[in-house]
C-alpha positions as CSV (number, residue, x, y, z in Angstrom):
1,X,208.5,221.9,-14.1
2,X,205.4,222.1,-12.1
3,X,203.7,225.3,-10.8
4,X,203.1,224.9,-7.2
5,X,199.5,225.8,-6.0
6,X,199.1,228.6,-3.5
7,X,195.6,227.8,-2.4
8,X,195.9,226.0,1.0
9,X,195.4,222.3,1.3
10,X,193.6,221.2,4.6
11,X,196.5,219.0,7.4
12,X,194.1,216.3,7.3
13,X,194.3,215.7,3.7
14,X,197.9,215.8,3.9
15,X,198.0,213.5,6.3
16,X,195.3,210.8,4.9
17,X,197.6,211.5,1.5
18,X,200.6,210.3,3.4
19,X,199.1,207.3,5.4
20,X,197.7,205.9,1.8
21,X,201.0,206.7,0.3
22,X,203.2,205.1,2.9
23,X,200.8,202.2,3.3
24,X,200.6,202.2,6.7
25,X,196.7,202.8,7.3
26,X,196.7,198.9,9.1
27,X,199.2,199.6,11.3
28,X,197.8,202.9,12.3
29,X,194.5,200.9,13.4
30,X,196.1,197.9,15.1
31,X,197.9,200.5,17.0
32,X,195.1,201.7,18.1
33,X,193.4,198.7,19.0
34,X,196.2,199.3,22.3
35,X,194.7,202.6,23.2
36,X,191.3,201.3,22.7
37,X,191.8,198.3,25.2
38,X,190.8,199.0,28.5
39,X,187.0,200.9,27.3
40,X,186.6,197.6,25.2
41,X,186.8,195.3,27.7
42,X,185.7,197.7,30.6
43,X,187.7,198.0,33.9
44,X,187.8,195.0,35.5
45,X,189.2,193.1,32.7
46,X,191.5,196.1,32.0
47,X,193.0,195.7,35.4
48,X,193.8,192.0,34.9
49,X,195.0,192.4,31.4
50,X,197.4,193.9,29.1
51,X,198.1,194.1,24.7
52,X,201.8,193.5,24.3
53,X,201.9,193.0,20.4
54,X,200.4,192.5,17.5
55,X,201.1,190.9,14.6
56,X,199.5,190.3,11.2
57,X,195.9,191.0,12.9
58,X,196.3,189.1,15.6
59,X,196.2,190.7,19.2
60,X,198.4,188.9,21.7
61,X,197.4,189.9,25.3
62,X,198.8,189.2,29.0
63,X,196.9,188.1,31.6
64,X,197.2,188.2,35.0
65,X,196.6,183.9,35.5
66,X,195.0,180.9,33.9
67,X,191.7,181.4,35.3
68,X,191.4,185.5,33.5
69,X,192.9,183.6,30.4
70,X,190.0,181.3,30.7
71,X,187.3,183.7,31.0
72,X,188.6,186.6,28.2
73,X,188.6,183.0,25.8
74,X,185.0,182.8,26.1
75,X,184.5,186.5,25.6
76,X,187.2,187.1,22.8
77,X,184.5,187.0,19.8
78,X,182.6,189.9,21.2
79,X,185.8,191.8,22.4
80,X,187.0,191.4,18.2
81,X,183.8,192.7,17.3
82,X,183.8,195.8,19.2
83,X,187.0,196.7,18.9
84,X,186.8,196.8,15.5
85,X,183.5,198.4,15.4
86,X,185.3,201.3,17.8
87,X,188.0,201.3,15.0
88,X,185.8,201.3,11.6
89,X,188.0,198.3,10.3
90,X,188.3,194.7,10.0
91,X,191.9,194.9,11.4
92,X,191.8,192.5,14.5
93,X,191.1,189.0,12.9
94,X,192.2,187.0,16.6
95,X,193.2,187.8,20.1
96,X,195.7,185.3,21.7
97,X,195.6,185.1,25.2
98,X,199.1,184.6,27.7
């Protein structure tokens, strides 16, 4: 039987213990990629814009019409790379715009 150990163990190593464990570090990130949105893309794009899912890397995002579609399309390189700059990961690998 093992002894258990009475010296404290920090909550954040806990945690990061139990994210590796459970495998579910990526979907932690992506997740975050949501909250991280609208200071990405700044305000005016926030407003006409919205993440609704993602799947296997791949950001799918509302927009408001055809012509904001348009314009994100061009930009959507440079919003990948910051967003996952912002999130320390490689995690967003596409952003489909709707």
């Amino acid at each position: 039987m093992r002894k258990l150990s009475k010296k404290p163990v920090p909550v954040r190593e806990v945690l990061s213990k139990l994210i590796f464990n459970l495998d579910i570090e990526k979907g932690i990130l992506q997740g975050r990629a949501f909250v991280l949105w609208n200071e990405v893309v700044g305000e005016i794009n926030a407003r006409k814009t919205k993440p609704i899912k993602i799947d296997r890397g791949i950001l799918f995002v509302r927009t408001t019409d055809s012509t904001w579609r348009q314009e994100l399309f061009y930009q959507k390189n440079e919003i990948i790379k910051k967003l996952n700059i912002k999130l320390r990961s490689d995690v967003i690998k596409d952003i489909i715009f709707k």
